[in-house]
C-alpha positions in Angstrom: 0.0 0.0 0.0 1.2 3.6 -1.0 2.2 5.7 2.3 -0.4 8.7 1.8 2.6 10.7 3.6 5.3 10.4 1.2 6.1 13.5 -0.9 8.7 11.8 -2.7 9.3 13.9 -5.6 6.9 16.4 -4.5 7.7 20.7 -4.8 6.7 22.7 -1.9 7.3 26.2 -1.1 6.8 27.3 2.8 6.6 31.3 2.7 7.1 32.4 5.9 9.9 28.8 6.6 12.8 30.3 7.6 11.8 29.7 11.6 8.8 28.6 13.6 6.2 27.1 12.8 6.6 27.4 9.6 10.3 26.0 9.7 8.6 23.1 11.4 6.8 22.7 8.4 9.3 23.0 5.7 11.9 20.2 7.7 8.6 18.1 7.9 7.9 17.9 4.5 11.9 17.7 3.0 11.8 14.1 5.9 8.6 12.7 4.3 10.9 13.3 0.6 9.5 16.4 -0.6 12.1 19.5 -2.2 11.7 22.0 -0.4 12.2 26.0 -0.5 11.4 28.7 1.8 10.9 32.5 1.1 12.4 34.1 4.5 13.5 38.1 5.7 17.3 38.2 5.9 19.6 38.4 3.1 20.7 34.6 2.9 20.5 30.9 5.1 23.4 31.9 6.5 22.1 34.6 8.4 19.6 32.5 10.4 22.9 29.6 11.8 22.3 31.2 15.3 18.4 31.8 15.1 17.0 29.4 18.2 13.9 27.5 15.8 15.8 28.0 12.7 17.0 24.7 10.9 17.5 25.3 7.1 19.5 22.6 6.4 18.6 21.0 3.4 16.0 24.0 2.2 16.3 26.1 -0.6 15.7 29.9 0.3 15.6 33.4 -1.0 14.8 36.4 0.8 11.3 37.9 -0.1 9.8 40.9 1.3 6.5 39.6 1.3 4.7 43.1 2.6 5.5 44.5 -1.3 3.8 42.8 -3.7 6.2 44.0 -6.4 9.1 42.0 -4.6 6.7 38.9 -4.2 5.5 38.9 -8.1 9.4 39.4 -9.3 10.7 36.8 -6.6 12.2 34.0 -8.7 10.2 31.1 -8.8 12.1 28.3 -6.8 10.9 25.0 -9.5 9.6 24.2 -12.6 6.5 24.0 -11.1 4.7 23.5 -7.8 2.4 20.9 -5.8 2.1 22.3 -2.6 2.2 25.7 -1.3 2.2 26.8 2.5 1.7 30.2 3.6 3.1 30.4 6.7 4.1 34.2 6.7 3.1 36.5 10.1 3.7 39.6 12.3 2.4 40.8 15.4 3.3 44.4 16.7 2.8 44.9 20.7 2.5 48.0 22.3 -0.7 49.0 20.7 0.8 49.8 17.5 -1.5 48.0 15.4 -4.0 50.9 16.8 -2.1 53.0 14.0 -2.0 53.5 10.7 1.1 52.4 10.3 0.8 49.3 12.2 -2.0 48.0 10.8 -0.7 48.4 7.0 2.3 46.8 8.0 0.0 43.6 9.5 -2.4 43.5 7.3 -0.4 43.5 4.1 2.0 40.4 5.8 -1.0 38.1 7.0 -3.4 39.0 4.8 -2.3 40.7 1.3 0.7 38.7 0.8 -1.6 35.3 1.7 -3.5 36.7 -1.2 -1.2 37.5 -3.6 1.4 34.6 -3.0 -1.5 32.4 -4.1 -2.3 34.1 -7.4 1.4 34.3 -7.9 1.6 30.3 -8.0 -2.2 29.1 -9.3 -1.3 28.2 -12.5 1.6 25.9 -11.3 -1.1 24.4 -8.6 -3.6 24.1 -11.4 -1.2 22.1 -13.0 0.0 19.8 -10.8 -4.1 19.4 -9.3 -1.7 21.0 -5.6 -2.8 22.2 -2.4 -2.5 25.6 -0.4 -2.3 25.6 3.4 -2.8 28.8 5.0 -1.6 29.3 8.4 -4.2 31.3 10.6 -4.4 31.7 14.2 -6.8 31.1 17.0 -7.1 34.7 17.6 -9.6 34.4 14.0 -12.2 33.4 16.4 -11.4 35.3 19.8 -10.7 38.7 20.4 -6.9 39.5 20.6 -6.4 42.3 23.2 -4.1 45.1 22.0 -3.6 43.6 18.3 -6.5 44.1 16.4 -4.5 44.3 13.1 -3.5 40.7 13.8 -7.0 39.5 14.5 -8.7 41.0 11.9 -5.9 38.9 9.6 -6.3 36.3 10.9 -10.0 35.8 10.8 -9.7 37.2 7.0 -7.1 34.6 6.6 -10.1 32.2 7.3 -12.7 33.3 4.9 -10.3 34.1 2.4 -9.2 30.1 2.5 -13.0 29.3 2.1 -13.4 31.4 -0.9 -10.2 30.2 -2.7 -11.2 26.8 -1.8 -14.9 27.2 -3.6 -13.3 28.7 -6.5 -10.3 27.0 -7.1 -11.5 23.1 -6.3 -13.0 22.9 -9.5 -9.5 23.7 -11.3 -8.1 20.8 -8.6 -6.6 22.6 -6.3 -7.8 22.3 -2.7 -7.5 25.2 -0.3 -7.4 24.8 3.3 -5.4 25.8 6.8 -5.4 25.4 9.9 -5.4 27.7 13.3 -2.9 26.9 16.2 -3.2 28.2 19.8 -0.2 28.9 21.8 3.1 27.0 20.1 7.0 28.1 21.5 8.2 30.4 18.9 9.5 33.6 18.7 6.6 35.2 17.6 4.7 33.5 21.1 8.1 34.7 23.7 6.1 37.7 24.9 3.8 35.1 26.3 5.6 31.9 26.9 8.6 33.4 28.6 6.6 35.6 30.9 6.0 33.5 34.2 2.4 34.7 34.8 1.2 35.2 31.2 2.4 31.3 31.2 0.8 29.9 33.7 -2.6 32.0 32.9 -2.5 30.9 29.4 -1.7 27.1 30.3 -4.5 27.2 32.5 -6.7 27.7 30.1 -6.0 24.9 27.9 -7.7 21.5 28.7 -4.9 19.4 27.5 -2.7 22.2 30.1 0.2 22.3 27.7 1.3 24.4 24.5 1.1 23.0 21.4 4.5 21.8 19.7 6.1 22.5 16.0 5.9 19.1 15.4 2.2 18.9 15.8 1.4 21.6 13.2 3.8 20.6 10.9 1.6 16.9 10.9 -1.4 18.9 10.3 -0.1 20.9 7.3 1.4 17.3 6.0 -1.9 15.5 6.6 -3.9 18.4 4.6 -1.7 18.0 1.8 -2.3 14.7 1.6 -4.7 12.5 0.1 -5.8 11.5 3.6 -7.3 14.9 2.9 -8.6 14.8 -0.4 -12.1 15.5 -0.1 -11.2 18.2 2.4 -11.3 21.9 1.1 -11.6 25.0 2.0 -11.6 24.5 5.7 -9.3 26.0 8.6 -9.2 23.3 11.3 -8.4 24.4 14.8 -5.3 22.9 16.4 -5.0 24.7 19.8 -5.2 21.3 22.6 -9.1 22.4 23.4 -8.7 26.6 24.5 -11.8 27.6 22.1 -14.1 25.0 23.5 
């Protein structure tokens, strides 16, 4: 019997794989036999050796400043094609500075316009190859997020806009989903997870009382892009150890 999980031969792109979660991802994939390439911020691999969540080895990359969309349209494309696509790409801005202007552009145009427009950039290779697209929300689609509304409103956009790709673009073969993770240790979670009291209060919180791991989301995104989940499309599933119930 063929192992639905192996991406032998497969092309994936992880935007957004140069740490975290979405790293988690990337590694995940190039193990089960896929190539892989990430789109990431600094100038080269290199620059990420000393980066604590960071494991590149084995990954293409190229820097891409996702926020412009004339950087992502002109980035070069990393195959001759593509079968899976992974949109890993976030920011969050503390302080209340997703209150301003400024902020929120800045947000909005990494979790929500670049989601957009790195899909368009690569249908025609998906539609080809009958891929998938994983988008990677966040719990905070469904709860409020105090002091980050940029990042909430994203997020929950990132939602609907994974269920309207998913309606149009299933009829060309591609299938469309995500997923939303609570708390995981990552840099982006530090202001939380390294804070004694914000710890403890979040963990509380969660019925299975512990954070979520890299590992765990990165088997999500591999079983969505699988045929285990081949009748699946255009839905985000929650991954967050039982907080929203």
């Amino acid at each position: 019997m063929t192992n639905p999980l192996d991406y032998t031969a497969k092309k994936v792109l992880v935007v957004g794989g140069s740490s975290g979660i979405g790293n988690g991802i990337a590694q995940a994939f190039r193990a089960a036999g896929a190539q892989v390439h990430v789109w990431g911020t600094r100038a080269s691999a290199a620059d990420y050796a000393d980066e604590d969540g960071s494991d590149l080895d084995g990954l293409g990359y190229t820097q891409v400043d996702v926020s412009s969309p004339d950087a992502l349209l002109s980035a070069p494309a990393p195959f001759d094609g593509l079968d899976i696509l992974v949109l890993s790409q976030g920011s969050v801005l503390y302080k209340r500075q997703e209150f301003a202007p400024a902020g929120w552009d800045k947000v909005m145009s990494i979790n929500l316009d670049s989601v957009m427009h790195s899909a368009q950039r690569f249908h025609d290779d998906l539609k080809a190859a009958a891929g998938s697209v994983i988008v990677v929300s966040s719990i905070a689609a469904y709860r409020a997020t105090m002091g980050n509304p940029a990042y909430a409103a994203s997020k929950a956009a990132a939602v609907a806009l994974v269920r309207t790709l998913g309606q149009a673009w299933a009829p060309e073969g591609i299938r469309v989903n995500g997923f939303a993770p609570s708390l995981v240790e990552t840099k982006m979670t530090r202001v939380t997870t390294e804070h004694p009291e914000r710890r403890e209060k979040a963990l509380a919180k969660i019925p299975l009382a512990r954070f979520g791991t890299i590992e765990e989301m990165a088997g999500v995104a591999l079983f969505l892009a699988s045929p285990l989940a081949g009748y699946v499309v255009g839905q985000t599933i929650v991954v967050d150890g039982g907080l929203t119930l």
